[in-house]
C-alpha positions in Angstrom: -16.3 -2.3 -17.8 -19.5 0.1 -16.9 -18.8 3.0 -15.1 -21.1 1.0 -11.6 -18.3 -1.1 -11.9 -15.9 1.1 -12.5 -17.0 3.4 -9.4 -17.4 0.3 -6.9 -13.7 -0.8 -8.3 -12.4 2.7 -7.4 -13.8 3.3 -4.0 -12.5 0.0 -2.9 -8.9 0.7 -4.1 -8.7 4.3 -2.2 -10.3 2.8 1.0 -8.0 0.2 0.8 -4.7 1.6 -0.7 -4.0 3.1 2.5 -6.2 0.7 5.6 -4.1 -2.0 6.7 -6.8 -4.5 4.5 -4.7 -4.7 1.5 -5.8 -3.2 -1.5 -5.2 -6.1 -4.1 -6.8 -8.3 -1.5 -10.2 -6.4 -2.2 -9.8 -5.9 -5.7 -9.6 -9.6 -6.1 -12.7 -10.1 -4.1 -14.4 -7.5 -5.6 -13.9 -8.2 -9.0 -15.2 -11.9 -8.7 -18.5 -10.5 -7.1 -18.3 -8.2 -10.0 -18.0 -10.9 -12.5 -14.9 -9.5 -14.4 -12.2 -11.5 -12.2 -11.1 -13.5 -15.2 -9.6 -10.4 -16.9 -7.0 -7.6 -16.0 -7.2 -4.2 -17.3 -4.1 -2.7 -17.2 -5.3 1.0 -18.3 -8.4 1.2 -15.1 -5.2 -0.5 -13.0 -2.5 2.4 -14.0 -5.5 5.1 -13.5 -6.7 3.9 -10.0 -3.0 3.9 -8.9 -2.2 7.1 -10.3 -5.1 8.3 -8.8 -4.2 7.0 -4.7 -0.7 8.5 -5.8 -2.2 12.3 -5.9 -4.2 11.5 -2.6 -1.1 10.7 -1.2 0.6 13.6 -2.5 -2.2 16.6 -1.9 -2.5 15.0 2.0 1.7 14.7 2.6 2.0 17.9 0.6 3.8 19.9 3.3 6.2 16.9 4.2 7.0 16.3 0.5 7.9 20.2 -0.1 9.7 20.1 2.7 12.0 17.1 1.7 12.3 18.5 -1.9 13.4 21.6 -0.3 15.5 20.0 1.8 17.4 17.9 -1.3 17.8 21.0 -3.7 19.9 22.6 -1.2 22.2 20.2 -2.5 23.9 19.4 1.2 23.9 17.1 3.6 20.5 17.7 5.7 18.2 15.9 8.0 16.0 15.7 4.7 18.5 14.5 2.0 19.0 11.8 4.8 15.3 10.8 5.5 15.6 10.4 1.6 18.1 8.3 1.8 16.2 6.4 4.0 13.2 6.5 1.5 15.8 4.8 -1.2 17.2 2.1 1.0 13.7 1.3 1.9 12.8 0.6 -2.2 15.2 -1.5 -2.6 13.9 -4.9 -2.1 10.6 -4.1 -3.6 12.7 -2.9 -6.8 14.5 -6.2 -6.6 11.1 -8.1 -6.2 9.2 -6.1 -9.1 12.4 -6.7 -11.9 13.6 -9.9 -11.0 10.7 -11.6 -9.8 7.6 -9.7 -11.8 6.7 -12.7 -13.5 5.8 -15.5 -10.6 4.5 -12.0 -8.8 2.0 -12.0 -11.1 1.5 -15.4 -11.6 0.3 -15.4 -7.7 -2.8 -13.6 -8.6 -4.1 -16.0 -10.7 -4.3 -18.2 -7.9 -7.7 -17.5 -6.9 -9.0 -16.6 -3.8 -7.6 -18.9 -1.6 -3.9 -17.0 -1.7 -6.1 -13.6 -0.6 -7.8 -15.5 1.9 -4.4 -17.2 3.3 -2.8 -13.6 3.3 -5.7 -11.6 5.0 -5.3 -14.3 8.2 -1.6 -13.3 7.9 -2.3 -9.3 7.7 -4.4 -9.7 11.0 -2.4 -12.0 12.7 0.7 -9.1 11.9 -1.5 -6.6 13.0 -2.7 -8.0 16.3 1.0 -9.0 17.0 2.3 -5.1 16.4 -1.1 -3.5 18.8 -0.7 -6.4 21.6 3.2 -6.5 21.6 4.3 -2.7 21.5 2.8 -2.3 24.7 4.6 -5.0 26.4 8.0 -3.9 24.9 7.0 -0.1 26.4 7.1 -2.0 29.6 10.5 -3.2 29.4 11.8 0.0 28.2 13.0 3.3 30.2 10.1 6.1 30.4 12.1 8.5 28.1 13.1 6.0 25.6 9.8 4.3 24.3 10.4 5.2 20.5 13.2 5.9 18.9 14.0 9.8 17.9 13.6 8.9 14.2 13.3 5.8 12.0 17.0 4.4 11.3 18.8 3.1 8.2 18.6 -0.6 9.4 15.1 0.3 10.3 14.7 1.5 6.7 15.3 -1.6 5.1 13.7 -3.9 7.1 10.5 -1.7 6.6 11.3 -1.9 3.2 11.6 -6.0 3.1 8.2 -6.1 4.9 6.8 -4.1 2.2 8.5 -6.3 -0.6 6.8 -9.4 1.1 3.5 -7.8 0.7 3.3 -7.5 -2.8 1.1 -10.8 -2.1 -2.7 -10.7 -2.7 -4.3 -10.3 0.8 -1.1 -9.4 2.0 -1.6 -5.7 3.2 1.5 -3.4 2.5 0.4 -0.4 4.7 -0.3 -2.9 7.2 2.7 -4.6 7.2 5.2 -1.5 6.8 3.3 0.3 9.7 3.9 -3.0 12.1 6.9 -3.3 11.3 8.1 0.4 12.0 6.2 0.0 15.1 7.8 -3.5 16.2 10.9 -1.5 15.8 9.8 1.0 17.9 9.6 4.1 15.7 7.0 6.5 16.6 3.4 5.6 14.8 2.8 8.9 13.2 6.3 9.2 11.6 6.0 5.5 10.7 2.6 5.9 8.9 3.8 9.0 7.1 7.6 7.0 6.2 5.2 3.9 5.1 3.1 6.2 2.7 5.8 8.1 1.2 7.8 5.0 0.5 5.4 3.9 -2.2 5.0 6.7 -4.1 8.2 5.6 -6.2 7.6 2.0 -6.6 3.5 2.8 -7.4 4.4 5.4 -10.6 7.4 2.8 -11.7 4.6 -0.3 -11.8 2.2 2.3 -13.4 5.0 3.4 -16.1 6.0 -0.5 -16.9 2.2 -1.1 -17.4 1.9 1.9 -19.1 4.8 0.6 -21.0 3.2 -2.7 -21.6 0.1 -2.1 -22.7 1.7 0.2 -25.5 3.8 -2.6 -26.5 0.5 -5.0 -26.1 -1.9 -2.4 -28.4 -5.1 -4.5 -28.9 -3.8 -8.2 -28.8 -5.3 -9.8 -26.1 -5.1 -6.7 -23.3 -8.2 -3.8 -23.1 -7.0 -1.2 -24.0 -10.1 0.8 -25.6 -12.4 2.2 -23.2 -15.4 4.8 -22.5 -13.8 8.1 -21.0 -16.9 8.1 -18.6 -15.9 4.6 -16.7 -12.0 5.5 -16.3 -12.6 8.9 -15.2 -15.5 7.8 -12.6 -12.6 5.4 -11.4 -9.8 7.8 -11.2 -12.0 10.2 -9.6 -13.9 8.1 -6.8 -10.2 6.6 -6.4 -8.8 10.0 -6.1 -11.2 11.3 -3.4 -11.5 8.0 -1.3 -8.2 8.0 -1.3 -8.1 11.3 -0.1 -10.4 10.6 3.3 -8.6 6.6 3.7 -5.0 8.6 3.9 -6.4 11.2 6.5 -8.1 8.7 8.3 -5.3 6.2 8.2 -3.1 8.8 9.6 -5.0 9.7 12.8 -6.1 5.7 13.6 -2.4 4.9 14.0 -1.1 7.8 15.7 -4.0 6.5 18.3 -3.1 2.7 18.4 -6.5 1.5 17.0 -4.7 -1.8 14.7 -6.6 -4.7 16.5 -10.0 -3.7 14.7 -8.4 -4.1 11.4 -7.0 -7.3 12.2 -10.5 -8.1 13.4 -11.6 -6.9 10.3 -9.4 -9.0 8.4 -9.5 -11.9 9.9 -13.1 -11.9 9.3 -12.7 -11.2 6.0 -10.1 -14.2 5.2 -12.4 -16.4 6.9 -14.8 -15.7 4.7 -13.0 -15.7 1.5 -11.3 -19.0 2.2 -15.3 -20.8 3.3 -16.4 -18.9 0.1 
């Protein structure tokens, strides 16, 4: 991989790590324009990850001290039970990512017409949470629109919609934030729920690949590389990342959804004619 490659391949996944567009959606596209779509290089994958991981982390910084603050007090708090919260809601991506790693993976060798298939699915989700949130508002009392915080059963159902979305094309931010909206939690505490919920299930998949390509060495998986092209990725990761997670933040606390289901419904148009 040159480090052009590697810097377009790490912009794209901290833009898109965090915009309802789906990251592996674009990764896939990009790499075919790229010409290295036949191959996947578990160490850039690990590093790229890693790297939307600390953007997550150095932008929730405050919530995240808070909660670990909250837990080491070793009682029964508002935080040891949003925490519990963040557990139930990893459970059915846990389930999918041991049980079912295999056929998960096997999906995105598919080719582009999965991503394509999946991105019409992302914007049809997202145009369904923008358009029908206001309606429900309209059925509901004045002082009752959202709920006062997200709920267990809330929790998991979240956490099923991200399970789903492990598909290529298939955006997970996207779908955890309709969901939680659908639902009727508040947007800004359902953006921050959605991007604090990955941070577990991103540094297990990094550890297993990590893991794996150990096991692998040099038979068949890269797993030499120029310093200069991984740390162009982790870096232009890192500080996209940084500005997609702000971003991200602010565009749902103001409702703005339908232009990235424009966006991807575009987008999956074009893949699939492609």
């Amino acid at each position: 991989m040159t480090w052009i490659e590697a810097l377009i391949l790490g912009i794209v996944q901290g833009l898109t790590e965090f915009l309802p567009v789906s990251s592996s959606g674009h990764l896939q596209v990009f790499k075919e324009l790229l010409g290295v779509g036949g191959t996947r290089d578990l160490t850039f994958e690990v590093l790229v990850h890693a790297a939307t991981v600390c953007s997550t982390i150095v932008v929730l910084r405050k919530e995240i001290s808070t909660l670990l603050q909250g837990l080491f007090r070793f009682k029964l708090n508002e935080e040891t039970l949003f925490l519990f919260k963040i557990f139930i809601s990893m459970l059915p991506v846990a389930i999918v990512g041991l049980c079912f790693k295999e056929q998960v993976e096997s999906i995105f060798g598919e080719g582009l017409n999965i991503v394509g298939t999946c991105l019409l699915l992302t914007a049809c989700l997202l145009a369904f949470a923008y358009y029908a949130k206001p309606l429900s508002d309209k059925l509901r009392k004045p002082k009752s629109q959202t709920k006062a915080d997200i709920s267990f059963v809330d929790a998991l159902i979240i956490g099923i919609s991200q399970a789903i979305a492990v598909l290529p094309g298939l955006s997970r931010s996207g779908a955890t934030i309709a969901t939680g909206i659908l639902l009727g939690n508040n947007k800004e505490k359902v953006a921050k729920f959605s991007f604090l919920m990955v941070l577990v299930p991103i540094l297990g998949e990094a550890l297993l690949d990590v893991v794996k390509v150990v096991k692998v060495g040099t038979g068949g998986v890269e797993t030499t590389h120029s310093l200069v092209p991984l740390l162009i990725g982790f870096i232009a990761a890192f500080i996209t990342g940084l500005l997609a997670c702000r971003w991200m933040l602010n565009l749902v606390a103001k409702g703005n959804l339908k232009w990235f289901a424009l966006y991807c419904a575009a987008l999956g148009l074009l893949v699939l004619v492609w």
